[in-house]
VEXMAR-60300 format. One record per residue (C-alpha): residue number from 1; residue in three letters; x, y, z. Coordinates in steps of 0.001 Angstrom, whole numbers, plus 500000, padded with zeros to 6 digits. Layout:
% residues N
{seq->NUM&type->ALA&xx->X&yy->Y&zz->Z} .
...
//
This chain:
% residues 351
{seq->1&type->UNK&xx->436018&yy->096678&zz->245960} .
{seq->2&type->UNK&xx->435037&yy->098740&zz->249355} .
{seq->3&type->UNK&xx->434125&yy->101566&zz->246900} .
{seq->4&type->UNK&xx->431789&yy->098916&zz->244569} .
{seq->5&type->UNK&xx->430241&yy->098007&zz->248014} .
{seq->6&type->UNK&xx->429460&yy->101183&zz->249541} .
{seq->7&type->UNK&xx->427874&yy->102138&zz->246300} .
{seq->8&type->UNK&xx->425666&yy->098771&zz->246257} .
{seq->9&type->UNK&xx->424474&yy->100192&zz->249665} .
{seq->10&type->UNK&xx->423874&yy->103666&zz->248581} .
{seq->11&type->UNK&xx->421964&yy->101519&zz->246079} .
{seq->12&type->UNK&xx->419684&yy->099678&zz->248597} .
{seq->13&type->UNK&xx->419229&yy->102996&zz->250216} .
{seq->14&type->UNK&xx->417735&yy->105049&zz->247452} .
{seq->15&type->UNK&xx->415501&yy->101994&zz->246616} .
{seq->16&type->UNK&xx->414193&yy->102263&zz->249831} .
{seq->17&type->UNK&xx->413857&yy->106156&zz->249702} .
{seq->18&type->UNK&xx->412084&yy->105771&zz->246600} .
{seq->19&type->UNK&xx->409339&yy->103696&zz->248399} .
{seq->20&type->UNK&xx->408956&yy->105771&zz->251743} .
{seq->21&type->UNK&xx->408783&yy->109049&zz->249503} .
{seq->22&type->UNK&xx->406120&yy->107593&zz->247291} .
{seq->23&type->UNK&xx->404541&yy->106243&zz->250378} .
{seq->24&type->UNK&xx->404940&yy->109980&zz->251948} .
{seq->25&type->UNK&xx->403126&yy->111656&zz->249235} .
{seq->26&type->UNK&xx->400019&yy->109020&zz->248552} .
{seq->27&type->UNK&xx->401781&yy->107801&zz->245332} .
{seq->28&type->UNK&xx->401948&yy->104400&zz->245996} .
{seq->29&type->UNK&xx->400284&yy->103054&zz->242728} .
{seq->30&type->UNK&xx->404137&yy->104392&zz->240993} .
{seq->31&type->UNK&xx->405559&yy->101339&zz->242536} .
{seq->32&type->UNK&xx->403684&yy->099238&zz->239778} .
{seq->33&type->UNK&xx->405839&yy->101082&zz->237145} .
{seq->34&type->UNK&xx->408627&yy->100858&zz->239496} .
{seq->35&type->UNK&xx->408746&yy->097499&zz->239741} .
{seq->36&type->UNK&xx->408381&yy->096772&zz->236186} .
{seq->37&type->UNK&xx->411200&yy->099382&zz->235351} .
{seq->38&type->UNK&xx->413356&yy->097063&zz->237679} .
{seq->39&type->UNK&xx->412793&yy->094166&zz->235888} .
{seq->40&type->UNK&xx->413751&yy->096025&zz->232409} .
{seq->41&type->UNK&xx->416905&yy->096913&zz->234260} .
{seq->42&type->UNK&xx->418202&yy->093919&zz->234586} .
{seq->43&type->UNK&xx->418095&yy->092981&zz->230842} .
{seq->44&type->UNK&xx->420146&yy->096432&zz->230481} .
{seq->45&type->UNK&xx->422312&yy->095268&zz->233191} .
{seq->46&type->UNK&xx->423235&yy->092261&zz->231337} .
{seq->47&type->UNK&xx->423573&yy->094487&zz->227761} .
{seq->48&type->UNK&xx->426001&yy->096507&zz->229986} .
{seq->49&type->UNK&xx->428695&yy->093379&zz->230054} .
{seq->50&type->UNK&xx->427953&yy->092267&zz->226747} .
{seq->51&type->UNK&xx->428456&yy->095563&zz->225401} .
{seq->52&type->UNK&xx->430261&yy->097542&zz->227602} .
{seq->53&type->UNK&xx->433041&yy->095303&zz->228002} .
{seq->54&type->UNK&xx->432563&yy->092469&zz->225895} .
{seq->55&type->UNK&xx->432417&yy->094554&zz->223360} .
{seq->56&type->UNK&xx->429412&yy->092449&zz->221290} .
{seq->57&type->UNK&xx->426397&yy->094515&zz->220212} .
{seq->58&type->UNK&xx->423171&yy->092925&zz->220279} .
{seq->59&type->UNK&xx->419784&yy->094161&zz->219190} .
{seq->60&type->UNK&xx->417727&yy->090423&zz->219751} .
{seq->61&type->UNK&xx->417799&yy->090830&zz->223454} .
{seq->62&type->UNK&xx->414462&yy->091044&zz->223359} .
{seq->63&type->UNK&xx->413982&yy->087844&zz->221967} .
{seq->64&type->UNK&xx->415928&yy->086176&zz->225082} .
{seq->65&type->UNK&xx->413331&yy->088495&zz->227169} .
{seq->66&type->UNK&xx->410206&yy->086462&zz->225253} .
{seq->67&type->UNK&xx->411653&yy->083568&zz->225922} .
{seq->68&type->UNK&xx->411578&yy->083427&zz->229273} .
{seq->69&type->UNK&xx->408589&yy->084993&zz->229448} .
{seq->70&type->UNK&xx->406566&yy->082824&zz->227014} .
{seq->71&type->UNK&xx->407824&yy->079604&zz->228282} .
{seq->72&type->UNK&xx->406972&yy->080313&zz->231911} .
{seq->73&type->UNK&xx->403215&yy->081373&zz->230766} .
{seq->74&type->UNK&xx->402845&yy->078600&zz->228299} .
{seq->75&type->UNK&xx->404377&yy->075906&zz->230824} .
{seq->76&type->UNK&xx->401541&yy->077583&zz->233715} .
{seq->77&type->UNK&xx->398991&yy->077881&zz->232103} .
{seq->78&type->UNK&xx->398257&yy->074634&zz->229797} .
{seq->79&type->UNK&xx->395690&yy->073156&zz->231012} .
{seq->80&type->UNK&xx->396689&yy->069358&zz->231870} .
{seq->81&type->UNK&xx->393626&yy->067925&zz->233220} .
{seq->82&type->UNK&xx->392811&yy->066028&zz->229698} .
{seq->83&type->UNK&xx->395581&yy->064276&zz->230035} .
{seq->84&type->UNK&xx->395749&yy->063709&zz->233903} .
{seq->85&type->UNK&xx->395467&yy->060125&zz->233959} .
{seq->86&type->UNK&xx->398091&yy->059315&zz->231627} .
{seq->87&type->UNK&xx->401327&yy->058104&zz->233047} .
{seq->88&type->UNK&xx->403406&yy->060939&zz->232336} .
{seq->89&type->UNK&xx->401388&yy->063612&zz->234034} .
{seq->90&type->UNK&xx->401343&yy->061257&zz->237283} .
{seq->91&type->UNK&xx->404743&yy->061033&zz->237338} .
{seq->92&type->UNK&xx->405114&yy->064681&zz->237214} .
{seq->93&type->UNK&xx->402144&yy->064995&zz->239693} .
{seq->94&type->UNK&xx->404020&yy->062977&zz->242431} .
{seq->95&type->UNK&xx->407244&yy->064660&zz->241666} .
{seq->96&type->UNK&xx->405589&yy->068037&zz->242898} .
{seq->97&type->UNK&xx->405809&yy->069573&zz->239552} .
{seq->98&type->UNK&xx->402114&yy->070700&zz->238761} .
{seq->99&type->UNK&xx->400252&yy->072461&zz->240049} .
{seq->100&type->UNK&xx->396369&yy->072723&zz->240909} .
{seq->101&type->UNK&xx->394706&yy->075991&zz->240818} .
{seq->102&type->UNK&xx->391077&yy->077409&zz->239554} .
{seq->103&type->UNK&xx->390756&yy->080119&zz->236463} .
{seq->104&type->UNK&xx->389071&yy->083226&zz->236437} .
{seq->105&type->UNK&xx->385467&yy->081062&zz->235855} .
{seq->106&type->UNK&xx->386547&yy->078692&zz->238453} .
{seq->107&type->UNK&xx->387075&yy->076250&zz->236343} .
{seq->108&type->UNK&xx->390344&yy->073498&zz->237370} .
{seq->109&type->UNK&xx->393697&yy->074024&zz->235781} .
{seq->110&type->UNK&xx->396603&yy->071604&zz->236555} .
{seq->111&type->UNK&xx->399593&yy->072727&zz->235145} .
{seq->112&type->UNK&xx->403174&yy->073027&zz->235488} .
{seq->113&type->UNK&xx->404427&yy->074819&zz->238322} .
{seq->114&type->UNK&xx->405614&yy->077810&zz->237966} .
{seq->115&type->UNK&xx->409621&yy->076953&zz->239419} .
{seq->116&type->UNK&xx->409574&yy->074464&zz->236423} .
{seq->117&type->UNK&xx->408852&yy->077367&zz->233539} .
{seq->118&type->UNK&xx->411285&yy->079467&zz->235375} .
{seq->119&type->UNK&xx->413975&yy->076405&zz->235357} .
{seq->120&type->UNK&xx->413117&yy->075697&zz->231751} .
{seq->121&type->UNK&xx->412840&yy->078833&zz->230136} .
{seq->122&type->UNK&xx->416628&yy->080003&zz->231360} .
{seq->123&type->UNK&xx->417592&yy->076157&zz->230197} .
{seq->124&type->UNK&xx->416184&yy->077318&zz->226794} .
{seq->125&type->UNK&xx->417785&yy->080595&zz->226588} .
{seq->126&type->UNK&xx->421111&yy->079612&zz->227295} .
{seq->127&type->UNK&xx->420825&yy->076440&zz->224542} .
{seq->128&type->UNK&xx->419317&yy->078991&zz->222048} .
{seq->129&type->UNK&xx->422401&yy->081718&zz->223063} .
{seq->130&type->UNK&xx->424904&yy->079033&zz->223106} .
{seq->131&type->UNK&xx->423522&yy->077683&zz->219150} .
{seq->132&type->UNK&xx->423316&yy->081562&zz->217753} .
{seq->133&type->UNK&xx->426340&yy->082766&zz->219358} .
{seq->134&type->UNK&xx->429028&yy->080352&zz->218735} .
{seq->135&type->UNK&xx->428738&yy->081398&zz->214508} .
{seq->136&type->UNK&xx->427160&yy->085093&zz->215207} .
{seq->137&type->UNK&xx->429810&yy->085950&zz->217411} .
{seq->138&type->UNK&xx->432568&yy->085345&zz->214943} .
{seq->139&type->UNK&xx->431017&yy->088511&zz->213284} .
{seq->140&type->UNK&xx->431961&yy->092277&zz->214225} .
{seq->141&type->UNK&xx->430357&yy->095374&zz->213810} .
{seq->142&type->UNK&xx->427467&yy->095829&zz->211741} .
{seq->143&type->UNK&xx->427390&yy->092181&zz->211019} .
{seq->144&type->UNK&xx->426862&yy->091241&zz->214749} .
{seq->145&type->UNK&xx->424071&yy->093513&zz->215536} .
{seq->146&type->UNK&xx->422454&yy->092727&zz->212089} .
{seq->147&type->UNK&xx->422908&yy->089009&zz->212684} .
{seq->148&type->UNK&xx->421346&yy->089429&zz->216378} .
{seq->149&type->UNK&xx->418297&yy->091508&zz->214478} .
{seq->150&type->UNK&xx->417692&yy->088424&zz->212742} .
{seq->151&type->UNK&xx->417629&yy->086418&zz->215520} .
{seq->152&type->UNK&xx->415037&yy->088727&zz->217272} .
{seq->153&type->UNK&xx->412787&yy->089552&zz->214643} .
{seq->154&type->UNK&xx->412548&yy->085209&zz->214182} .
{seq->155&type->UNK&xx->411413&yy->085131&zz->217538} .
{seq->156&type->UNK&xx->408927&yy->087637&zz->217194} .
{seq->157&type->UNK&xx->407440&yy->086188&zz->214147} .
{seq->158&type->UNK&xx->407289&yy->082792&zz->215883} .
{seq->159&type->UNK&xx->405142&yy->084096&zz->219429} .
{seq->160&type->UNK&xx->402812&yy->086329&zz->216422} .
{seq->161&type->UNK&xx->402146&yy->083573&zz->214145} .
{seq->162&type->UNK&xx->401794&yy->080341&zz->216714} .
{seq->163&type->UNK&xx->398443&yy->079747&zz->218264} .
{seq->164&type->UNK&xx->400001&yy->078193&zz->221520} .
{seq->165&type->UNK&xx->401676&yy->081955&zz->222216} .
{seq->166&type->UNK&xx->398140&yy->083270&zz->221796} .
{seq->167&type->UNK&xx->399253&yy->084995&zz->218677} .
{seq->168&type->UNK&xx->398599&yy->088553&zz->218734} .
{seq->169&type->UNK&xx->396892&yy->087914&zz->221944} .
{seq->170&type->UNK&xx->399674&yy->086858&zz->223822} .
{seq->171&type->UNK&xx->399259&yy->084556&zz->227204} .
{seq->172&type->UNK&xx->397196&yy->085705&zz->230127} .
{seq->173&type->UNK&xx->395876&yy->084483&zz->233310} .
{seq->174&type->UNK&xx->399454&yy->083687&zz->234155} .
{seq->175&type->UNK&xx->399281&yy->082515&zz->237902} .
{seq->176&type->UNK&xx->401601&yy->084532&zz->240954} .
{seq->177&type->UNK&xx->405020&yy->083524&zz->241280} .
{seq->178&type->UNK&xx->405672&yy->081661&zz->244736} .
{seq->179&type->UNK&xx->409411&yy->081602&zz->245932} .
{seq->180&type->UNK&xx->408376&yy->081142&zz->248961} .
{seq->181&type->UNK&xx->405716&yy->080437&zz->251729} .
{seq->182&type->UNK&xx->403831&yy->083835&zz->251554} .
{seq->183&type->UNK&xx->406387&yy->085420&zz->249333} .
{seq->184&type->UNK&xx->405502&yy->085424&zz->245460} .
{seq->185&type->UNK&xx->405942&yy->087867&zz->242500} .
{seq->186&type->UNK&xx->402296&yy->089073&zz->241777} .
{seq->187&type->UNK&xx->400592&yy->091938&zz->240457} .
{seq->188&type->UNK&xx->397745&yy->091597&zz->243309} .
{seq->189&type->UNK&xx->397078&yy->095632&zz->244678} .
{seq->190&type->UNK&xx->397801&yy->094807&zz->248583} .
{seq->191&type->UNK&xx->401242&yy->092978&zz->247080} .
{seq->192&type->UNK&xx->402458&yy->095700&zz->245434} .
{seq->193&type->UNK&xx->405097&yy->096845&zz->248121} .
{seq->194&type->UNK&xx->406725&yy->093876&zz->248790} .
{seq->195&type->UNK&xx->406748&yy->092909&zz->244981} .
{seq->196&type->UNK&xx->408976&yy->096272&zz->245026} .
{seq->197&type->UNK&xx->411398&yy->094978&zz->246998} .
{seq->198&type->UNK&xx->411559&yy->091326&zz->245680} .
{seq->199&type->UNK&xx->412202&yy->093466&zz->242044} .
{seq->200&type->UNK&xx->414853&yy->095487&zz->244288} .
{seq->201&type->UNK&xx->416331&yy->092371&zz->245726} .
{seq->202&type->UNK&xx->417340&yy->090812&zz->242229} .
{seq->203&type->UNK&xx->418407&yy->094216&zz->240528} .
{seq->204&type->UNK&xx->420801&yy->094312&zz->243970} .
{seq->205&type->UNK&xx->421755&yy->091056&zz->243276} .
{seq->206&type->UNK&xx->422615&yy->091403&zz->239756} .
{seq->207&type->UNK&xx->424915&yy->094989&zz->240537} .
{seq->208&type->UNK&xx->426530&yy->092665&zz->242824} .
{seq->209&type->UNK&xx->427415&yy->090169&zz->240699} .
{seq->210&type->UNK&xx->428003&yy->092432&zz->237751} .
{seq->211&type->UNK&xx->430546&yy->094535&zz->240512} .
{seq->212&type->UNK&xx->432704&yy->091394&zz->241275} .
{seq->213&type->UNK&xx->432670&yy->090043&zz->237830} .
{seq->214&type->UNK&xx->434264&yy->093037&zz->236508} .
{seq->215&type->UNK&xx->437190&yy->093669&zz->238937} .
{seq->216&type->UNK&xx->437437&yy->089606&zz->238531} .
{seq->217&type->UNK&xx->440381&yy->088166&zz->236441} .
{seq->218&type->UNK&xx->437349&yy->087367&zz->234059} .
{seq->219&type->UNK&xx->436413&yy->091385&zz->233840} .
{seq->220&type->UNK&xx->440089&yy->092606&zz->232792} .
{seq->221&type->UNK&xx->440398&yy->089755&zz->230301} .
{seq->222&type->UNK&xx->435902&yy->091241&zz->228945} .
{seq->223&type->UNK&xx->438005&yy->095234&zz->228638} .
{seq->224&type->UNK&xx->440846&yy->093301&zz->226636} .
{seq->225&type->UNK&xx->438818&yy->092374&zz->224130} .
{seq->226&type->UNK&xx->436643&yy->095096&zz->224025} .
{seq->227&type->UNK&xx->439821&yy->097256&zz->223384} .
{seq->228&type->UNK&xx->441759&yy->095420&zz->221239} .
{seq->229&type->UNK&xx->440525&yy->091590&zz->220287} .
{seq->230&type->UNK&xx->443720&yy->091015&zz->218398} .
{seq->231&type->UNK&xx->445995&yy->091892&zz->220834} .
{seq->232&type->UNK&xx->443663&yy->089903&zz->223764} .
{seq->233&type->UNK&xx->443961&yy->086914&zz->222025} .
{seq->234&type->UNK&xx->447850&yy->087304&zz->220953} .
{seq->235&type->UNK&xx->448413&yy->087803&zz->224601} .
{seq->236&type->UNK&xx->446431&yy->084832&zz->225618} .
{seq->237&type->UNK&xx->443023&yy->085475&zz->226357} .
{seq->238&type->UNK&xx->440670&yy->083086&zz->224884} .
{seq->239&type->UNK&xx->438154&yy->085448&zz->223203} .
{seq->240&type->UNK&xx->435721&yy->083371&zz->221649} .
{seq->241&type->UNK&xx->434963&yy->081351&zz->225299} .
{seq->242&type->UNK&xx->434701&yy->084592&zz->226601} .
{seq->243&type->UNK&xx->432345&yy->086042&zz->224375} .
{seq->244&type->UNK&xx->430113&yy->083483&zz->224077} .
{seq->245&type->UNK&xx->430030&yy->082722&zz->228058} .
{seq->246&type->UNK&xx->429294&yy->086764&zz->228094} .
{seq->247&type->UNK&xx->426499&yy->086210&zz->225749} .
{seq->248&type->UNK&xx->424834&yy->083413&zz->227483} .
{seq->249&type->UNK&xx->424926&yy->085017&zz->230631} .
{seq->250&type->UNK&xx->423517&yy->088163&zz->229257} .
{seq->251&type->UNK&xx->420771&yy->086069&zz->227151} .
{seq->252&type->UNK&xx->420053&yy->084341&zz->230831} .
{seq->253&type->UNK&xx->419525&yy->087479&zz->232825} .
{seq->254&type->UNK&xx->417010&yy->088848&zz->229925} .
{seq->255&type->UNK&xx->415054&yy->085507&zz->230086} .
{seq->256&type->UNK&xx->415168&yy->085627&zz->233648} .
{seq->257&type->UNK&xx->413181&yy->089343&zz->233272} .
{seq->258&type->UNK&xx->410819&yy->088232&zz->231007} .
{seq->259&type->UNK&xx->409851&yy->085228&zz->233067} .
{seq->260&type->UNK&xx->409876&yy->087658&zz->236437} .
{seq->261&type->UNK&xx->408009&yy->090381&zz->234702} .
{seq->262&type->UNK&xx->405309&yy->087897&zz->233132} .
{seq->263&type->UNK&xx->404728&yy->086274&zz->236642} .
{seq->264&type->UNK&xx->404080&yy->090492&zz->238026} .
{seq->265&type->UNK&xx->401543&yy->090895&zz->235247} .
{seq->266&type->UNK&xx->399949&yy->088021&zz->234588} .
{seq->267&type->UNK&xx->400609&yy->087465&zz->231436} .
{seq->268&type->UNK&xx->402961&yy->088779&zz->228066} .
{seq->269&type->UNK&xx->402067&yy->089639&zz->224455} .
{seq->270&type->UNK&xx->404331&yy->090014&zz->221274} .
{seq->271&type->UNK&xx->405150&yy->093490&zz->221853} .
{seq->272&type->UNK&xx->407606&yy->092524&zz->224328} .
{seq->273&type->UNK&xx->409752&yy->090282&zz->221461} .
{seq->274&type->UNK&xx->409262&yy->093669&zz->218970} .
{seq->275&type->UNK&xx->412684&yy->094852&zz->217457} .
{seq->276&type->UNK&xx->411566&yy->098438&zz->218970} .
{seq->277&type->UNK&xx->412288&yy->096431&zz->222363} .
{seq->278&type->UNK&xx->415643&yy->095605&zz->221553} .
{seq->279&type->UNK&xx->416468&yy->099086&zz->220211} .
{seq->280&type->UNK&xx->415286&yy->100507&zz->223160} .
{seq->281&type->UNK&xx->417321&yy->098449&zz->225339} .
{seq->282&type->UNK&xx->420263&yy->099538&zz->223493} .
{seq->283&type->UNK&xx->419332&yy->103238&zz->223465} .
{seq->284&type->UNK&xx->419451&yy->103116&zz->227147} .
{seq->285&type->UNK&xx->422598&yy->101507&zz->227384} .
{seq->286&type->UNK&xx->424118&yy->103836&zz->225160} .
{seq->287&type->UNK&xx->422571&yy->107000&zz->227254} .
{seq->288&type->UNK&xx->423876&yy->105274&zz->230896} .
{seq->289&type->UNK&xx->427718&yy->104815&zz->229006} .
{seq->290&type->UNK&xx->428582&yy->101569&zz->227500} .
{seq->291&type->UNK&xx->430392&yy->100586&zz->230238} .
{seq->292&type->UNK&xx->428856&yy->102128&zz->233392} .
{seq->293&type->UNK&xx->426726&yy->100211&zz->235234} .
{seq->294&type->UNK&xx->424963&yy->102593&zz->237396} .
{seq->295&type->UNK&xx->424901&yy->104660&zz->234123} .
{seq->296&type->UNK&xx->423130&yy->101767&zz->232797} .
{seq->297&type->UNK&xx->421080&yy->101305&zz->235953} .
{seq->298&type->UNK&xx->419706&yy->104975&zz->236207} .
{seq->299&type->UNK&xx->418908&yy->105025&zz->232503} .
{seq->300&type->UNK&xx->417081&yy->102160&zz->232782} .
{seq->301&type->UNK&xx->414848&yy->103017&zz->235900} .
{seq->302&type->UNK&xx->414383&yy->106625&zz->234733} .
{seq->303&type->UNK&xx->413457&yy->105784&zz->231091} .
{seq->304&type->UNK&xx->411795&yy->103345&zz->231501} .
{seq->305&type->UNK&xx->409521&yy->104802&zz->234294} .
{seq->306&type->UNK&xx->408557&yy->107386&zz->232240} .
{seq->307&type->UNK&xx->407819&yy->105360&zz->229296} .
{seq->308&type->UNK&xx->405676&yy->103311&zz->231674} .
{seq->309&type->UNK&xx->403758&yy->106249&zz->232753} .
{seq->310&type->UNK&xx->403053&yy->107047&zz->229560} .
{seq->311&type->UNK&xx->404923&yy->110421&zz->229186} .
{seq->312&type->UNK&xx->406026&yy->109753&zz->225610} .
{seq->313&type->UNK&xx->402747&yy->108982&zz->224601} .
{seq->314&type->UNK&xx->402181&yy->107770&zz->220890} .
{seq->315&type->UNK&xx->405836&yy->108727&zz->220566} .
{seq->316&type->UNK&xx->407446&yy->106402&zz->222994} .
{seq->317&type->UNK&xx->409374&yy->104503&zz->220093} .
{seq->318&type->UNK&xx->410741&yy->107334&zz->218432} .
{seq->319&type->UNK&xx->411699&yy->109377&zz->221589} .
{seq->320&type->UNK&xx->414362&yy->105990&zz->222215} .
{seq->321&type->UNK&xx->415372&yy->105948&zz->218754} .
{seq->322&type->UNK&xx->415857&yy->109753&zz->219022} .
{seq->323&type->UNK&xx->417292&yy->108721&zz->222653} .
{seq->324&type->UNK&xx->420453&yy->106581&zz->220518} .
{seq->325&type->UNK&xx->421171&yy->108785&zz->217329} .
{seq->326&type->UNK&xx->421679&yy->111880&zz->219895} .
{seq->327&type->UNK&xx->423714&yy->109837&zz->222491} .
{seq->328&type->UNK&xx->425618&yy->108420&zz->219616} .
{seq->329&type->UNK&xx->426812&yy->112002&zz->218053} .
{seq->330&type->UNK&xx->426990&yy->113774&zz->220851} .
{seq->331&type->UNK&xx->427406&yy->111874&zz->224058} .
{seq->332&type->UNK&xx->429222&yy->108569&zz->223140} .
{seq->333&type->UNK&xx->430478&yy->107805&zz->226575} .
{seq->334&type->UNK&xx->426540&yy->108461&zz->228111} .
{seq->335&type->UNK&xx->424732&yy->110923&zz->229480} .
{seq->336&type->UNK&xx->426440&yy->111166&zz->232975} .
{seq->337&type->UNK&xx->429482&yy->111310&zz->231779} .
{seq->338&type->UNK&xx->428714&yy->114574&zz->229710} .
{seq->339&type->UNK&xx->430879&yy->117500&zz->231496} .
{seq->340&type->UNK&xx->429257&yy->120849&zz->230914} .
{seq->341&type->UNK&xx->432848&yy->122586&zz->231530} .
{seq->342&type->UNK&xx->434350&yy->120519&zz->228826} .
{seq->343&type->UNK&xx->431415&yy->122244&zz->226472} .
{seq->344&type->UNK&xx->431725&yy->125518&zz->227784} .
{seq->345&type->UNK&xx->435232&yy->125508&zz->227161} .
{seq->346&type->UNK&xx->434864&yy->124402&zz->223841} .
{seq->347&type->UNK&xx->432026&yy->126545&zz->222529} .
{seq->348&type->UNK&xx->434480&yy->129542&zz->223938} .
{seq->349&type->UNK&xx->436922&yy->128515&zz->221525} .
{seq->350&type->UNK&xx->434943&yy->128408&zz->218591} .
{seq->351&type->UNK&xx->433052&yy->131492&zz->219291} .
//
C-alpha cells in the first residue's frame, strides 16, 4: 500500500507540473482540453475494474456517461416559472432545491439546482445498471459486450429522437456547477485553472479509491473471477454480487463524468451517448492494459488530449478503432507493458 501511495503522490505532482509548464510556456488555453481529458478518465478508470478485474466487457458505457449528463442539464435548465405557484414547486422552493438564475436574454429561469441533477442522475444510473446487469451479466464473451451495445445504442436513440434532450441539438445553457461558496465547475476563461484542479481532485480521488479497492479483500475476490469464474465461485466467492456491484459502481463513476463534464461546458449533445464513444473508451483501456490503472490513466489523458486538440482530425474514430484491433494483436497486455527486448529477442530468432 506505501508503494500505491507514493505513486498517488507522484500523481498529484505531475498534475501540478502539467499546469506550471503550460503556465511557463503561455499555453494556458490546453488546460480546457486538460480538464475535459480528466473527466473522460474517470469513465476509463471505472472500465479499468469492470474489465480489468471483473472481467465484464462493456461497450454502453457511454450510455451511463449521457445519463448523467442529460439528467443534470435537463433537471437545470427547465424552466419552472409556469408552474411556480403550484404547490409542488413551493415545496421544492422552500426546501432549497431550485434555483433562480437569468438566461443568456436575461430572461428568469427557476429550476432545479444543480446538486439535485447531480444526486438524481447517479440515482438513475445505478437503478438503470442494477435492471440491465442483473440478466446481462449472466452472459460472457461476445454476448456481454453485444448485450451492453444494445443497451448503449437504446440510449442514444432515446437523447436523438426526444425533444426534451434537444434532439440532435442536445442541451445548452447548462448553468456552473457550485460545490461550494466560490468554488464551481465552469467553463468561464478566468476559471479555467482552478476547474483543472477540481478535475485533478476527483481523478485523485478515484486512483485512490480504485488503489484500496483492489488490494481490498473485495479486489482479490474481482482477479478470481476474472481468472477463473468457475473456480471463484466453487471456492466461495459470490460472483454474481460481485459483478453486478462492479458494474454499478463503474456505471456510477461514468454518470458522475458526464454530469461533471456537462456542468464544464455548458451543455451535452448526442455524440457523447454514440457507440464510437463507448468503443473508444474501450480502445483506451485496452492500450493502458486491462488491468493497469495508471496504464489506463495515461491512455486516457494522452488520447484523449490529442483527440481534443483535434490531431486526428476527420479521422478521430477510426484512429481508436485502429487504436483496439492493433493493441488487441499485438499488445494484449497494453502499450506500457510492451518490452522492446522481448521483441528484439524474438525477431533475432526468426531472422
Amino acid at each position: 500500500m506505501r508503494k500505491g501511495y507514493l505513486q498517488i503522490g507522484i500523481l498529484c505532482l505531475v498534475l501540478v507540473l502539467i499546469d506550471l509548464v503550460s503556465a511557463s510556456f503561455g499555453k494556458t488555453y490546453y488546460l480546457t482540453q486538460l480538464t475535459m481529458s480528466l473527466y473522460y478518465s474517470l469513465v476509463v478508470l471505472g472500465l479499468v475494474l469492470l474489465m480489468g478485474y471483473a472481467g465484464q466487457i462493456s461497450l454502453g458505457h457511454a450510455g451511463f456517461f449521457a445519463i448523467g449528463g442529460y439528467t443534470t442539464a435537463v433537471l437545470s435548465t427547465y424552466n419552472l416559472m409556469k408552474y411556480k405557484d403550484a404547490a409542488v414547486v413551493k415545496m421544492f422552493s422552500k426546501a432549497g432545491l431550485l434555483n433562480l438564475r437569468e438566461d443568456l436574454y436575461g430572461a428568469e429561469i427557476l429550476s432545479f439546482h444543480p446538486w439535485v441533477g447531480i444526486v438524481l442522475s447517479l440515482a438513475i444510473a445505478a437503478a438503470v445498471a442494477y435492471i440491465i446487469g442483473i440478466p446481462v451479466l449472466k452472459l460472457k464473451g461476445h454476448y456481454l459486450a453485444m448485450a451492453t451495445l444494445g443497451f448503449g445504442i437504446i440510449v442514444y436513440r432515446i437523447v436523438l429522437g426526444t425533444p426534451l434532450f434537444g434532439e440532435a441539438d442536445g442541451v445548452s445553457d447548462v448553468p456552473p456547477f457550485n460545490i461550494l461558496p466560490g468554488l464551481s465547475i465552469s467553463g468561464e476563461m478566468d476559471e479555467r485553472r482552478i476547474n483543472y484542479y477540481i478535475a485533478s481532485f476527483f481523478v485523485v480521488v478515484m486512483v485512490y479509491i480504485l488503489i484500496n479497492l483492489i488490494n481490498s479483500r473485495v479486489g482479490r475476490a474481482l482477479k478470481a473471477i476474472h481468472g477463473a469464474e468457475d473456480a471463484a465461485e466453487s471456492a466461495g466467492v459470490d460472483t454474481a454480487n460481485y459483478k453486478l456491484k462492479v458494474f454499478i459502481l463503474s456505471a456510477i463513476v461514468a454518470a458522475l463524468a458526464g454530469a461533471f463534464l456537462t456542468h464544464f461546458n455548458g451543455g451535452i449533445g448526442p455524440s457523447e451517448a454514440s457507440v464510437m464513444k463507448s468503443v473508444r473508451y474501450v480502445a483506451i483501456v485496452a492500450a493502458g492494459g486491462m488491468a493497469s490503472v495508471w496504464g489506463g490513466l495515461t491512455m486516457a489523458m494522452l488520447l484523449n488530449f490529442l483527440s481534443l486538440r483535434g490531431y486526428f482530425g476527420s479521422y478521430d474514430d477510426a484512429v481508436f478503432g485502429a487504436v483496439l484491433i492493433v493493441i488487441m494483436l499485438f499488445a494484449p497486455e497494453g502499450i506500457l507493458r510492451i518490452n522492446p527486448l522481448k521483441i528484439l529477442r524474438m525477431s533475432i530468432k526468426k531472422s
